[in-house]
C-alpha positions in Angstrom: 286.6 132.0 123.3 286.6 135.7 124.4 287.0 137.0 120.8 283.6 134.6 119.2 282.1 136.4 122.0 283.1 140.1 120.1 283.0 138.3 116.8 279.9 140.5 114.5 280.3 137.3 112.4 279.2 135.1 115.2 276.0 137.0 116.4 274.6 137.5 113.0 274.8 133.8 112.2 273.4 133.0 115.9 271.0 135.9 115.9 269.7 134.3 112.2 269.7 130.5 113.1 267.7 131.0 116.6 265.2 133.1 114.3 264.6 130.3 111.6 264.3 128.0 114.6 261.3 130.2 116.0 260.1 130.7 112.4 260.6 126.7 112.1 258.2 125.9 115.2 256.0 128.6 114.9 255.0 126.8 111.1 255.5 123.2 113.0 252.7 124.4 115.7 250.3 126.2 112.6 250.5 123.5 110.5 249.8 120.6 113.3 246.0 119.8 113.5 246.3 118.6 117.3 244.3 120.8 119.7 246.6 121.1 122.2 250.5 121.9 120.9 253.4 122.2 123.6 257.0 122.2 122.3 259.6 123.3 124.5 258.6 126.1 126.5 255.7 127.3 123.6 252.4 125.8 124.5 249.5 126.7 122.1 245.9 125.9 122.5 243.5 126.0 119.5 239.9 125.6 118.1 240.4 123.1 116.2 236.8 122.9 115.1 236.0 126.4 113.8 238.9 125.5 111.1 237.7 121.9 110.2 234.8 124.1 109.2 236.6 126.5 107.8 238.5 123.9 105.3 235.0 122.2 104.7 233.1 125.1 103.7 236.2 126.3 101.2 236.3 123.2 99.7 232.4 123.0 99.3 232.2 126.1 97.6 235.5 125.3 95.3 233.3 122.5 94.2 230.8 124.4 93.8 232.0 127.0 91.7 234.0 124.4 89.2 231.0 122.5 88.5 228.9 125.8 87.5 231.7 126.4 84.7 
């Protein structure tokens, strides 16, 4: 046990899994169209309604813009 603990090897590959993990979650919790968003210790609150508009007025004017071609 004492030399994983000097091991390089070890720590990159630890260091590199617990950051996809947080990368993982983050894109979880973005993705997620609850409101309210707690996993593990990470507890996000969003407005969910400014981006329902958000989507709704992109994909109005996408319309828009392909039917005037």
């Amino acid at each position: 046990m004492y030399q994983l603990v000097e091991d390089p090897v070890f720590w990159s590959f630890f260091l590199t899994t617990t950051t996809a993990f947080i990368f993982g979650m983050s894109k979880l919790i973005s993705k997620s169209r609850c409101k309210k968003c707690k996993i593990l210790c990470c507890e996000i609150e969003r407005d969910v309604e400014i981006e329902e508009k958000e989507a709704e007025f992109e994909l109005t004017h996408t319309h828009n813009q392909l039917n005037s071609l």
